[in-house]
N, CA, C and O atoms as CSV, one atom per row, in Angstrom:
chain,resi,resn,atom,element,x,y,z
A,1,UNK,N,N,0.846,-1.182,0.000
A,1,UNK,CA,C,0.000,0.000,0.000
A,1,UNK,C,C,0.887,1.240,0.000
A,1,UNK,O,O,1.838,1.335,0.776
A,2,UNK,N,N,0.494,2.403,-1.077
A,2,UNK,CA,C,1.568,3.181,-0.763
A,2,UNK,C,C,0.968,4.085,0.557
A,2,UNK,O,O,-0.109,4.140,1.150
A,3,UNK,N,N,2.375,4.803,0.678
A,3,UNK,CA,C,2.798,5.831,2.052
A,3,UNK,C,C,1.291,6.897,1.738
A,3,UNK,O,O,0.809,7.243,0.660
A,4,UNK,N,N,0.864,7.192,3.095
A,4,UNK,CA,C,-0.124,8.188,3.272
A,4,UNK,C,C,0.780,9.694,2.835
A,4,UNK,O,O,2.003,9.812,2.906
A,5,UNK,N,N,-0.001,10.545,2.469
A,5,UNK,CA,C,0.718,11.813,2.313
A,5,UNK,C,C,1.186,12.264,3.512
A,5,UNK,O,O,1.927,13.194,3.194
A,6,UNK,N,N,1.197,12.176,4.528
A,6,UNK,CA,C,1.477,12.794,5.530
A,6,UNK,C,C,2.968,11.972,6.025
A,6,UNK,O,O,3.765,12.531,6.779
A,7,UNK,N,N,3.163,10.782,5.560
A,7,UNK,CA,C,3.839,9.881,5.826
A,7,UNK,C,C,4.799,10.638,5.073
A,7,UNK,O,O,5.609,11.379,5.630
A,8,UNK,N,N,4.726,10.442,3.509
A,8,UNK,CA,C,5.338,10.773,2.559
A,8,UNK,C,C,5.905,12.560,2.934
A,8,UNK,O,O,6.913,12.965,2.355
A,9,UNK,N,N,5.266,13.351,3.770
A,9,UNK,CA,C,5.818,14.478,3.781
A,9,UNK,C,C,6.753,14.440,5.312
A,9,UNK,O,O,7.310,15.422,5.802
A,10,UNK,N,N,6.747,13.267,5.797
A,10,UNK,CA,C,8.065,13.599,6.619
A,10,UNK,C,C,8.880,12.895,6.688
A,10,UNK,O,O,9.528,12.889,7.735
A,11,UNK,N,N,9.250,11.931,5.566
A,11,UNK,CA,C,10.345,11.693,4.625
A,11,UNK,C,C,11.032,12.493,3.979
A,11,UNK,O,O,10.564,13.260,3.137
A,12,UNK,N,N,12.870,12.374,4.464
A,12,UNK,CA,C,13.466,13.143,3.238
A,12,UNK,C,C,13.513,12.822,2.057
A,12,UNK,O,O,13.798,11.671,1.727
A,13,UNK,N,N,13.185,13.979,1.006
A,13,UNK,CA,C,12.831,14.246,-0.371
A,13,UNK,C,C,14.102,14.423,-1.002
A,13,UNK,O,O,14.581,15.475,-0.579
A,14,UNK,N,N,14.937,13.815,-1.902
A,14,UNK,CA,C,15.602,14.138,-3.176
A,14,UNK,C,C,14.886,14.616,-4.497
A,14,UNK,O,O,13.906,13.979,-4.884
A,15,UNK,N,N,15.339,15.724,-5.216
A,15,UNK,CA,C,14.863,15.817,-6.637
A,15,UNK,C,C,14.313,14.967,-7.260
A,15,UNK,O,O,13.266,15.063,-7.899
A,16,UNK,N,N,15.162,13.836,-7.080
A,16,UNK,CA,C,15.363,12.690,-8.158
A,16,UNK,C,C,14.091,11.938,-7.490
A,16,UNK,O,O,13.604,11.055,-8.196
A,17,UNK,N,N,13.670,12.094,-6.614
A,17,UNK,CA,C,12.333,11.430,-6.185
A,17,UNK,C,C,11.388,11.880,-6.738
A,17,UNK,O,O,10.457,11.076,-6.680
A,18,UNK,N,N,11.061,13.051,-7.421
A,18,UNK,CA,C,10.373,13.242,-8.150
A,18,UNK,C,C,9.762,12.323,-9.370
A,18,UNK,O,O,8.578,12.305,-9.704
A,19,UNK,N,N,10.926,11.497,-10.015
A,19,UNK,CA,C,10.691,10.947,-10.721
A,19,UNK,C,C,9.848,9.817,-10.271
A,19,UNK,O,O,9.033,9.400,-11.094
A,20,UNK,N,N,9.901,9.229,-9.071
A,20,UNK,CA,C,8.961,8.298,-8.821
A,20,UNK,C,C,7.351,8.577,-8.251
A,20,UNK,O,O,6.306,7.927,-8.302
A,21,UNK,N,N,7.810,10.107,-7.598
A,21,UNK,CA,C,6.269,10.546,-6.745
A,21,UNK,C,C,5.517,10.974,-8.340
A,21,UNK,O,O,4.286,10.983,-8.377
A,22,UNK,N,N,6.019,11.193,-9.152
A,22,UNK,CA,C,4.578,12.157,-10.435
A,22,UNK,C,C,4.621,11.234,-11.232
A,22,UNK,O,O,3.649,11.246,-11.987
A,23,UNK,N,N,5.527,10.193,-11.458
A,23,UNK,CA,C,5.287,8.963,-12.505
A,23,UNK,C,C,5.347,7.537,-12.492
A,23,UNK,O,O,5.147,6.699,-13.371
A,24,UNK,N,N,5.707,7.448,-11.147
A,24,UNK,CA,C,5.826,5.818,-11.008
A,24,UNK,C,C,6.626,5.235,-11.285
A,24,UNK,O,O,6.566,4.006,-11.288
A,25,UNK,N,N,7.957,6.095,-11.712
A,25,UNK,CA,C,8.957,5.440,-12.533
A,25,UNK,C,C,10.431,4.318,-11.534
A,25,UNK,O,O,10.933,4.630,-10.454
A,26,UNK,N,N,10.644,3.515,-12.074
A,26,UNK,CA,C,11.030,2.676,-11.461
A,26,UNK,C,C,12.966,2.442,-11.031
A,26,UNK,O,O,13.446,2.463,-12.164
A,27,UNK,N,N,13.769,2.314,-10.373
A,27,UNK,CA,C,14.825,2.655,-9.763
A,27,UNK,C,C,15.521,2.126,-11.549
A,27,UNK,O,O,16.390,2.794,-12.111
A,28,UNK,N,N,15.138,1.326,-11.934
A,28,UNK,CA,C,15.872,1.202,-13.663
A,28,UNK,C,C,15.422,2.774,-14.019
A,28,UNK,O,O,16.177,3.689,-13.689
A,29,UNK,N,N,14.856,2.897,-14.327
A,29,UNK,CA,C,14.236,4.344,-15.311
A,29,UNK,C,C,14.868,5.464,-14.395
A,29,UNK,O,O,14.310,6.488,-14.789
A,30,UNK,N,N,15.401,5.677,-13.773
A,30,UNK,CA,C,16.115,6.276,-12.978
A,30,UNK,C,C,17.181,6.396,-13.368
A,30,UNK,O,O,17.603,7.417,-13.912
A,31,UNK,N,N,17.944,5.175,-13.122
A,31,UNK,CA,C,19.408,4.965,-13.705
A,31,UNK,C,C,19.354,5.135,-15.067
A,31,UNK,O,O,20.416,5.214,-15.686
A,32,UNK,N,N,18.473,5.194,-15.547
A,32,UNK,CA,C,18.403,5.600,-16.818
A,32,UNK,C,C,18.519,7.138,-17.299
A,32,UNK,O,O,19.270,7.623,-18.145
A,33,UNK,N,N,17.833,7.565,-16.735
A,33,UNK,CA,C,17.957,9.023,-16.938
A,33,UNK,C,C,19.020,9.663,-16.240
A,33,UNK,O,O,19.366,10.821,-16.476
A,34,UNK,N,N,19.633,8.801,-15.236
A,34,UNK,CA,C,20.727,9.201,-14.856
A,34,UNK,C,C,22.240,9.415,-16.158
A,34,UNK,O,O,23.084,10.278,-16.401
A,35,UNK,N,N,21.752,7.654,-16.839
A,35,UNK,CA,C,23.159,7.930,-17.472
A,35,UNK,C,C,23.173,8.577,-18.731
A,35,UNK,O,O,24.244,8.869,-19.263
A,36,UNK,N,N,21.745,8.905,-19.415
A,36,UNK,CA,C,21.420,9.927,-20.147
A,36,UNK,C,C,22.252,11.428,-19.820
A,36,UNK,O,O,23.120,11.877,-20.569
A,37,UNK,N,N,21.865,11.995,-18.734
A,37,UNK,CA,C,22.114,13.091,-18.138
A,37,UNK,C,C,23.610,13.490,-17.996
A,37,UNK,O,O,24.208,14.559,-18.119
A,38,UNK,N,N,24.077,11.908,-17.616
A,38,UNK,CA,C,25.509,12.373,-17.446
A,38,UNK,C,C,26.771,12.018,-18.800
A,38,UNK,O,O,27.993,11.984,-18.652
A,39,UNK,N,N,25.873,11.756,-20.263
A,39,UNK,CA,C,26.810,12.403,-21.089
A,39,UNK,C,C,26.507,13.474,-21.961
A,39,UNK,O,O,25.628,14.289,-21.683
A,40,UNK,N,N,27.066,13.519,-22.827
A,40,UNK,CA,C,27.151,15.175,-23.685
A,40,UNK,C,C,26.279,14.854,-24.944
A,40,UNK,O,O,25.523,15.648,-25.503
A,41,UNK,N,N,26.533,13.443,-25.321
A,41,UNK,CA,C,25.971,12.594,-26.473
A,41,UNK,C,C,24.732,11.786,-26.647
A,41,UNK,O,O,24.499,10.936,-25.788
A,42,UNK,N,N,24.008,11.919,-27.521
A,42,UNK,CA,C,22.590,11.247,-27.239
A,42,UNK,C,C,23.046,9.538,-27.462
A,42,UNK,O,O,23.781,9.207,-28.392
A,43,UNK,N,N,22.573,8.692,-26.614
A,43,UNK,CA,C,22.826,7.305,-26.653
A,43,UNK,C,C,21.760,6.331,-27.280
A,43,UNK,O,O,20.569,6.379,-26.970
A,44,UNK,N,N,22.176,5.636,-27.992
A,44,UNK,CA,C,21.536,4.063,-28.385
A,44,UNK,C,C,20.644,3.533,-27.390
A,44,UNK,O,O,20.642,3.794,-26.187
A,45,UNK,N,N,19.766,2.635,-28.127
A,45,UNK,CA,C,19.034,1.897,-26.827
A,45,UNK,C,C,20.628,0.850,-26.275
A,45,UNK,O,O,21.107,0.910,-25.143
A,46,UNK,N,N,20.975,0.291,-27.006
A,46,UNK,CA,C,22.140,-0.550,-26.468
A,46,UNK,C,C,23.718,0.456,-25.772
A,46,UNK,O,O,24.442,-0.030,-24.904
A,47,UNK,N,N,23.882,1.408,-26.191
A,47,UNK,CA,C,24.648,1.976,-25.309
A,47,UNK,C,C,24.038,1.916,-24.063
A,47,UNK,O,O,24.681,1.466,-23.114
A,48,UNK,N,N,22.784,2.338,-23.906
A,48,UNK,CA,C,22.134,2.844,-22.658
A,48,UNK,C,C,22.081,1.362,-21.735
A,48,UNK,O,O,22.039,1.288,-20.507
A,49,UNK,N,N,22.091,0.618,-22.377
A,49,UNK,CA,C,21.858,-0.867,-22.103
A,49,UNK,C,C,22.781,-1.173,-21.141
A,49,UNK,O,O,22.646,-1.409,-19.941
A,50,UNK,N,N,23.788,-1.131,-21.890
A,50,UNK,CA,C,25.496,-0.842,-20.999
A,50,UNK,C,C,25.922,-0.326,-20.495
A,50,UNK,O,O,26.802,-0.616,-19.684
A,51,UNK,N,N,25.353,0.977,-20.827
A,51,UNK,CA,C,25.508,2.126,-19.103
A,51,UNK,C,C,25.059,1.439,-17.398
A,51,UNK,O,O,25.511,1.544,-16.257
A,52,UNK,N,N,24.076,0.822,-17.980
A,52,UNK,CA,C,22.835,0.758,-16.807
A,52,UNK,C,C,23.504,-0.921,-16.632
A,52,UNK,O,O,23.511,-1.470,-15.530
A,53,UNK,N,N,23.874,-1.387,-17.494
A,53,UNK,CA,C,24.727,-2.882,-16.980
A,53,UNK,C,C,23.012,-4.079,-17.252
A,53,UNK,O,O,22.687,-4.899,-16.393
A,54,UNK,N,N,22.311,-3.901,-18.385
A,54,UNK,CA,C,20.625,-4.567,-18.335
A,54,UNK,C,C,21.028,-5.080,-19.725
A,54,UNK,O,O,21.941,-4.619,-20.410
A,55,UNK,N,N,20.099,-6.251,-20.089
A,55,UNK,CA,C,19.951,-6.802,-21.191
A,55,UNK,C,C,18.895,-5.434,-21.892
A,55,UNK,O,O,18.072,-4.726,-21.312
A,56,UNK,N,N,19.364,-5.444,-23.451
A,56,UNK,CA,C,18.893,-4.474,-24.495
A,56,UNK,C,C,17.117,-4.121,-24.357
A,56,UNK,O,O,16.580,-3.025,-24.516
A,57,UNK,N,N,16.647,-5.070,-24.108
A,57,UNK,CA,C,15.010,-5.432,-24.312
A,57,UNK,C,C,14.331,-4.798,-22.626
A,57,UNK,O,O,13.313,-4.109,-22.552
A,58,UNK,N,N,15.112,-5.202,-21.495
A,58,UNK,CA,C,15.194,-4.183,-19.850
A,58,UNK,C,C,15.190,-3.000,-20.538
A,58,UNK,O,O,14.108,-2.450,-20.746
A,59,UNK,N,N,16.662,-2.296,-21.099
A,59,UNK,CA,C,16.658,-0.711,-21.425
A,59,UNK,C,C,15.645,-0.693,-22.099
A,59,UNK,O,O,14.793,0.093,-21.684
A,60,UNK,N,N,15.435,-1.158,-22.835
A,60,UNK,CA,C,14.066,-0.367,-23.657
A,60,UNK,C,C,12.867,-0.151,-22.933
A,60,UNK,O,O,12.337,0.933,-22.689
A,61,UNK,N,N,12.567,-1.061,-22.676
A,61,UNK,CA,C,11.201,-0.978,-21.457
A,61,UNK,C,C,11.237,0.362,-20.508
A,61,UNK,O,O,10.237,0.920,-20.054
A,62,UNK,N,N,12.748,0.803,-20.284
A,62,UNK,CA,C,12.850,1.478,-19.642
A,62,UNK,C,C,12.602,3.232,-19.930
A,62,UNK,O,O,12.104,4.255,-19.461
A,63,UNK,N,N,13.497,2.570,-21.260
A,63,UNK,CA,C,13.620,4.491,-22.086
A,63,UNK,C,C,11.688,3.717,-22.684
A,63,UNK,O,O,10.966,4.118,-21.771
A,64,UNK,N,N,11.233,3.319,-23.182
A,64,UNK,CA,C,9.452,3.553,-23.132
A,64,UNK,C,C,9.228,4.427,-22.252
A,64,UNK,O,O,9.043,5.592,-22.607
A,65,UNK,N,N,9.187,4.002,-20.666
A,65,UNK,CA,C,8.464,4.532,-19.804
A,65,UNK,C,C,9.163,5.915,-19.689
A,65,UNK,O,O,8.398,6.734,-19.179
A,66,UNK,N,N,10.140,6.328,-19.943
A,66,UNK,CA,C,10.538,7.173,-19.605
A,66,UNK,C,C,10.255,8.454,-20.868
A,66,UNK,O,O,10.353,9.651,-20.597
A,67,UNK,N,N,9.947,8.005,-22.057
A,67,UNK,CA,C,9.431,9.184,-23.739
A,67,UNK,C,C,8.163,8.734,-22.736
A,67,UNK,O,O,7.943,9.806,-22.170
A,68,UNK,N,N,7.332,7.903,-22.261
A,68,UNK,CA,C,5.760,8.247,-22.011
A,68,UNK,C,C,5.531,9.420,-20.793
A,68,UNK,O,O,4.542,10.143,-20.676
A,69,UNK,N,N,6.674,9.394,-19.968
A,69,UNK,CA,C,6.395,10.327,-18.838
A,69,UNK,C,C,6.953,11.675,-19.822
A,69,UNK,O,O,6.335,12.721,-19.628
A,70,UNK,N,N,8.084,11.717,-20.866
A,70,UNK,CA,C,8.039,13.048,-21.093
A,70,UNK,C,C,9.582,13.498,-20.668
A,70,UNK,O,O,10.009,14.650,-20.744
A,71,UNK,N,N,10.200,12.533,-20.282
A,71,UNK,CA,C,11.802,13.396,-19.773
A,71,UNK,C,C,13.110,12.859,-20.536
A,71,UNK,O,O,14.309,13.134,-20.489
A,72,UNK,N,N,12.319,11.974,-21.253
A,72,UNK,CA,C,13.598,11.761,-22.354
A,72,UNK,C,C,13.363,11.953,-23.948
A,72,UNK,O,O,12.177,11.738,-24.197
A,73,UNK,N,N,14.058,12.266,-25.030
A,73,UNK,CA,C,13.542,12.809,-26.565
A,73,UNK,C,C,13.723,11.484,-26.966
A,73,UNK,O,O,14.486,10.749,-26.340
A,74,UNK,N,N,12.947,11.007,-28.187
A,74,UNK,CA,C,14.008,10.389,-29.352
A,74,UNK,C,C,14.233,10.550,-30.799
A,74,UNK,O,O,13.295,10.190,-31.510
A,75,UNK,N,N,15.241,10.998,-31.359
A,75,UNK,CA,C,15.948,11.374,-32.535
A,75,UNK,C,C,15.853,9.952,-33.334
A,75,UNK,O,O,15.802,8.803,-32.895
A,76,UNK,N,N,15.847,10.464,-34.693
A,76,UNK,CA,C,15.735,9.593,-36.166
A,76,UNK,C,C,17.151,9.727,-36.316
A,76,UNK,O,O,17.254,10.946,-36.456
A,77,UNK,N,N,18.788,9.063,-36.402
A,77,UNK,CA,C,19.537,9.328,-37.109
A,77,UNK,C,C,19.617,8.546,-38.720
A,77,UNK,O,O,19.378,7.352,-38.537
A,78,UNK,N,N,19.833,8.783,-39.989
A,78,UNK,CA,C,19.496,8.410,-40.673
A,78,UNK,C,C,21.036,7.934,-41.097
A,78,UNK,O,O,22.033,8.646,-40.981
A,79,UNK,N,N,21.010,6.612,-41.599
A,79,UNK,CA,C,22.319,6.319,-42.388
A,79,UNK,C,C,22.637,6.804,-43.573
A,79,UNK,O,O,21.561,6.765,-44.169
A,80,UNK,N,N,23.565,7.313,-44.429
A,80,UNK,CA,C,23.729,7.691,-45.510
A,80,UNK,C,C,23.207,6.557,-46.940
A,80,UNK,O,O,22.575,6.820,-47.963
A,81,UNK,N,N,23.734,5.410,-46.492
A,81,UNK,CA,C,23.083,4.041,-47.729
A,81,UNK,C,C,21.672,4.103,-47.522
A,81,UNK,O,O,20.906,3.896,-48.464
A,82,UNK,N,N,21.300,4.343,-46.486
A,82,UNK,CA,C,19.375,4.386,-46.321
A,82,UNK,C,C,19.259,3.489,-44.978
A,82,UNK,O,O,20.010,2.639,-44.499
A,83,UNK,N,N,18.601,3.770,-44.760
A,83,UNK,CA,C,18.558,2.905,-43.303
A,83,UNK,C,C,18.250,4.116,-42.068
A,83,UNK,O,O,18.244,5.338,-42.215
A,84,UNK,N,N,18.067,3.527,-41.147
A,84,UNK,CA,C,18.315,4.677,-39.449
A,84,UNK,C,C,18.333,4.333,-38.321
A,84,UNK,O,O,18.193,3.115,-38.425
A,85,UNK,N,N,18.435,4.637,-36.920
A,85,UNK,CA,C,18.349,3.884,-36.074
A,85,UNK,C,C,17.966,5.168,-35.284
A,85,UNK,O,O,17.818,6.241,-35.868
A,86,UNK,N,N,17.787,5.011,-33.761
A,86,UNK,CA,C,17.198,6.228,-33.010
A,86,UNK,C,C,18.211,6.293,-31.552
A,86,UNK,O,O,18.660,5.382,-30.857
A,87,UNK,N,N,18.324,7.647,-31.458
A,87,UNK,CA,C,19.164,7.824,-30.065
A,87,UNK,C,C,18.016,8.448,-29.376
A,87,UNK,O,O,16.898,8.667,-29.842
A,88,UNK,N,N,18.679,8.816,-27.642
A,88,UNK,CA,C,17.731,9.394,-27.207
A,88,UNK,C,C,18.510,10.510,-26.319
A,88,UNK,O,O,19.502,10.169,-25.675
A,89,UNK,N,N,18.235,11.298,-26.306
A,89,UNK,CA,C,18.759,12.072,-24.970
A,89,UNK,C,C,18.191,13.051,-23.913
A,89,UNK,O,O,17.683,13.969,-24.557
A,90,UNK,N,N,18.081,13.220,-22.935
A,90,UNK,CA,C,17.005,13.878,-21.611
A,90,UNK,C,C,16.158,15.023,-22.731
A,90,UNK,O,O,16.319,15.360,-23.904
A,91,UNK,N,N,15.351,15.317,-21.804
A,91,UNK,CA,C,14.525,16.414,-22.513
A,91,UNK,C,C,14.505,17.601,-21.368
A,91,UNK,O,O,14.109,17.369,-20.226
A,92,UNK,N,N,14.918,18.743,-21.742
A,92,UNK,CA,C,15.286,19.873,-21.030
A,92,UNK,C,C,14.622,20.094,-19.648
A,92,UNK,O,O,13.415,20.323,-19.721
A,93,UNK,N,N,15.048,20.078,-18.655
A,93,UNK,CA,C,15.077,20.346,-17.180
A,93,UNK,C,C,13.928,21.251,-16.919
A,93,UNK,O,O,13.253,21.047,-15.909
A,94,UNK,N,N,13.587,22.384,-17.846
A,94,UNK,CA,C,12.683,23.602,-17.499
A,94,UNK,C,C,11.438,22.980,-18.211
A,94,UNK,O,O,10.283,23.197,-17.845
A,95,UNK,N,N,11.755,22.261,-19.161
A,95,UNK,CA,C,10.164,21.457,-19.859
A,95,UNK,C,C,9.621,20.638,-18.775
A,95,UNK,O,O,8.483,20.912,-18.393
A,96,UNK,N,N,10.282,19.634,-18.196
A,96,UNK,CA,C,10.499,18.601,-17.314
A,96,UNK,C,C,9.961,19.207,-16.109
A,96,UNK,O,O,9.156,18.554,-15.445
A,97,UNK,N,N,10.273,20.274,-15.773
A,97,UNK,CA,C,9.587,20.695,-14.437
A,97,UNK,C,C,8.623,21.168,-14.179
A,97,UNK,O,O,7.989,20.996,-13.137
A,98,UNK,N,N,8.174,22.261,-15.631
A,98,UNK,CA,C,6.721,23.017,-16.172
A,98,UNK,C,C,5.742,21.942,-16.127
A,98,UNK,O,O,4.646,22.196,-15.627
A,99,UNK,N,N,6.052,20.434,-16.712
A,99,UNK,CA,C,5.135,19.393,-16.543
A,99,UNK,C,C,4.638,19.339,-15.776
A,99,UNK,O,O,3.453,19.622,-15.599
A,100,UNK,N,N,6.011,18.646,-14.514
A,100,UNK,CA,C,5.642,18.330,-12.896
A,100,UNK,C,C,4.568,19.496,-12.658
A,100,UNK,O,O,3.394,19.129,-12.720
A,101,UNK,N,N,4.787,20.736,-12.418
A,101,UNK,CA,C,4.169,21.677,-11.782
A,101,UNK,C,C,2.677,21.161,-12.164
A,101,UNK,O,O,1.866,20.573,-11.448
A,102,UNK,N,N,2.583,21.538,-13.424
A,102,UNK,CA,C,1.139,21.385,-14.351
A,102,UNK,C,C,0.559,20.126,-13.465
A,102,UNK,O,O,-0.361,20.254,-12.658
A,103,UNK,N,N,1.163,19.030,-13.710
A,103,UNK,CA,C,0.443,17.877,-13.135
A,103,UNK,C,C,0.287,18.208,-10.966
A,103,UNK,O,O,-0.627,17.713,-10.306
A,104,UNK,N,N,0.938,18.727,-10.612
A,104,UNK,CA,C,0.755,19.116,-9.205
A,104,UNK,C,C,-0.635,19.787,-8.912
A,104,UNK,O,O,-1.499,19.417,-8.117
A,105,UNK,N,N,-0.626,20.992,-9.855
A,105,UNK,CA,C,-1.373,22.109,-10.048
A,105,UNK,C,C,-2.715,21.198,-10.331
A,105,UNK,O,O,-3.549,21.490,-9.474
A,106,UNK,N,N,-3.225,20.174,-11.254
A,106,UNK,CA,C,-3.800,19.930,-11.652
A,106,UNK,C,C,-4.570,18.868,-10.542
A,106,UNK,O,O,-5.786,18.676,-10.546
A,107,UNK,N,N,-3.432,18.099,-9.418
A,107,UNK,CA,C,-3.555,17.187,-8.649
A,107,UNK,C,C,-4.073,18.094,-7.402
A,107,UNK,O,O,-5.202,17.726,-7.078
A,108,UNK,N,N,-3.594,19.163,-6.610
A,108,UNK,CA,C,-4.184,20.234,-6.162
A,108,UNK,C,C,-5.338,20.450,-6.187
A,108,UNK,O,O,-6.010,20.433,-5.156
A,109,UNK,N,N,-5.895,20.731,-7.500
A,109,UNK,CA,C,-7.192,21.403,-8.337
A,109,UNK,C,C,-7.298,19.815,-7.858
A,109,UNK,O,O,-6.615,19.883,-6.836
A,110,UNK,N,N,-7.620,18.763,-7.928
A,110,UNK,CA,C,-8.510,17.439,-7.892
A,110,UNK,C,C,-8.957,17.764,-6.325
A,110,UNK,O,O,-10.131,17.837,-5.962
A,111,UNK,N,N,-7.834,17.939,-5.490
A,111,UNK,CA,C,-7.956,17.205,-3.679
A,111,UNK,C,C,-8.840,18.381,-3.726
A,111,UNK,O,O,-9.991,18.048,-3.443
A,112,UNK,N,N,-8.720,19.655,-3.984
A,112,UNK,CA,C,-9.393,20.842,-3.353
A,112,UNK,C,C,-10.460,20.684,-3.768
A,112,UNK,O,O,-11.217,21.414,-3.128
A,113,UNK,N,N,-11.244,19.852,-4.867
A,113,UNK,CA,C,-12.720,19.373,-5.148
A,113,UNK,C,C,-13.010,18.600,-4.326
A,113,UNK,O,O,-14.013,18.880,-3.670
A,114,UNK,N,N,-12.327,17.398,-4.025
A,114,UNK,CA,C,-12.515,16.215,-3.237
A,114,UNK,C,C,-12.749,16.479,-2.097
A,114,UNK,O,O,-13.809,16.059,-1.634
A,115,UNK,N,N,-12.009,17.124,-1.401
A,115,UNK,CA,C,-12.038,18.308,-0.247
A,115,UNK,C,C,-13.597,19.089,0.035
A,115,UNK,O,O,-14.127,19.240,1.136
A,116,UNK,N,N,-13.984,19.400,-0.923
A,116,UNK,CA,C,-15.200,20.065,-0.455
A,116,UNK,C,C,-15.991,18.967,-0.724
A,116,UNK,O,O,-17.005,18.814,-0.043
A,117,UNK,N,N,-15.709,18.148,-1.616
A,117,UNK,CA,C,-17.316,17.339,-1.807
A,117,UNK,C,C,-17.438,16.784,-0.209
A,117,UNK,O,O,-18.259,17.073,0.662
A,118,UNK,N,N,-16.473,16.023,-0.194
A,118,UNK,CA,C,-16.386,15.436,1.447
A,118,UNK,C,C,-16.720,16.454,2.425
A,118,UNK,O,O,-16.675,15.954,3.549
A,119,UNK,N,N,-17.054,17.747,2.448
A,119,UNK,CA,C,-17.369,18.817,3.593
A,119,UNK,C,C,-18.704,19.067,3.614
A,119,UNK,O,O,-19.303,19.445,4.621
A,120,UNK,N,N,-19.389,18.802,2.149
A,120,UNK,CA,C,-20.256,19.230,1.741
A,120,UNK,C,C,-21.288,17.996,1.565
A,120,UNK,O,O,-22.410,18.389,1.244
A,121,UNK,N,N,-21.161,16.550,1.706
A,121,UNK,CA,C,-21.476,15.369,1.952
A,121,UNK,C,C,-21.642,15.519,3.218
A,121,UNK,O,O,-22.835,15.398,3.495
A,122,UNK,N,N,-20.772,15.799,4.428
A,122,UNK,CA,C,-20.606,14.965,5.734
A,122,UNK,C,C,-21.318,16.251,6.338
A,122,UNK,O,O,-21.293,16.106,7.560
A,123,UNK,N,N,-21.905,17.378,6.027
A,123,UNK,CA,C,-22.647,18.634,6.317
A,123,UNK,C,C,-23.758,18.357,5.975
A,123,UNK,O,O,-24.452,18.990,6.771
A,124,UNK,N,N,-24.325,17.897,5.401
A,124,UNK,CA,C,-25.437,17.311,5.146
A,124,UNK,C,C,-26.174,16.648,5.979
A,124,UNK,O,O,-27.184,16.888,6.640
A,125,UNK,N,N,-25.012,15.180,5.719
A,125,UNK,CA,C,-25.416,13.909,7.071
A,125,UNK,C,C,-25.603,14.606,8.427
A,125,UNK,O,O,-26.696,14.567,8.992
A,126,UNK,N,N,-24.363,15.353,9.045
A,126,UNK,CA,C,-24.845,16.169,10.288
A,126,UNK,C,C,-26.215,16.944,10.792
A,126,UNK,O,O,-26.932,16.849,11.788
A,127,UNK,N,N,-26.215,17.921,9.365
A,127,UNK,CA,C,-27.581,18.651,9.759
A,127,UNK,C,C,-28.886,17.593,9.661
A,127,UNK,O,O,-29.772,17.538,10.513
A,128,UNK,N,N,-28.817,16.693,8.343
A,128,UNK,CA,C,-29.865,15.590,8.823
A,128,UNK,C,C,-30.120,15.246,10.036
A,128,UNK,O,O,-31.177,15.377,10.654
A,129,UNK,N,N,-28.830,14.666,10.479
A,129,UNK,CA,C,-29.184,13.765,12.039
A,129,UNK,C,C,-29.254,14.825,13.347
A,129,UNK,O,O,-29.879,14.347,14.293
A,130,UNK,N,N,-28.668,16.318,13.590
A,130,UNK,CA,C,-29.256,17.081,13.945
A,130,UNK,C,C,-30.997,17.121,13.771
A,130,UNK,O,O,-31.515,17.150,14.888
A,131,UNK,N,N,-31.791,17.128,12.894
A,131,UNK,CA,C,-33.012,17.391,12.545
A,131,UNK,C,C,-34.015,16.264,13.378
A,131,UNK,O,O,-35.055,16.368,14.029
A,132,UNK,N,N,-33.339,15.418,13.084
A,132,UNK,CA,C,-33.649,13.608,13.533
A,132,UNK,C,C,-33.957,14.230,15.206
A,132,UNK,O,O,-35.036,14.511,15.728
A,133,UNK,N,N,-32.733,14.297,15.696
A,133,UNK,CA,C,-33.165,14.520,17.101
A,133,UNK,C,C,-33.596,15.504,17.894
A,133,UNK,O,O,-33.735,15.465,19.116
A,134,UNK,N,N,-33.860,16.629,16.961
A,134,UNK,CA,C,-34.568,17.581,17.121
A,134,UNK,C,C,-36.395,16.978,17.316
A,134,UNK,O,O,-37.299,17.795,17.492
């Protein structure tokens, strides 16, 4: 079962936890975007493979989840005889965070509905059963 929010807010927080609190993403997809991040060069699914030390078909699963959340690109390089293959490399830090926010903002906007329906439900039941024993 996951951690209650309250749980979860008096736990220390890393950045990099982010990646698991807004997407679910998993300690592979992590290391993944880790070793993305830490070169200059956009990488292969099989470079990345070997960064992370995973069979080719693991990385991939991994860089998936990670173009579906939005924090990694992937590029067409094209061979000159015809042919292509695809690299990938992070997707900019300020895009990446405008998301998070958006999805916070948006998760916010949910509880603060949820929030009143539940005030506005259990205000009800009260004044009912007030009435009752009136």
């Amino acid at each position: 079962m996951p951690d209650s929010m309250a749980e979860q807010l008096q736990r220390d927080m890393v950045c990099e936890g982010l990646l698991e609190c807004f997407h679910g993403l998993k300690q592979l997809d992590k290391d993944v975007f880790q070793a993305l991040i830490n070169t200059d060069e956009p990488l292969t699914v099989d470079e990345i493979a070997e960064a992370v030390d995973r069979e080719r078909s693991t990385a991939y699963r991994a860089v998936q989840r990670l173009l579906q959340a939005g924090f990694i690109q992937k590029e067409q390089v094209n061979y000159d005889q015809g042919g292509y293959y695809h690299v990938y490399r992070p997707t900019d830090p300020a895009s990446i965070a405008d998301n998070m926010q958006r999805l916070l903002n948006d998760w916010y906007a949910k509880m603060g509905q949820l929030i009143q329906e539940f005030e506005t439900k259990y205000e009800q039941n009260d004044v009912a059963t007030q009435s009752v024993e009136s």
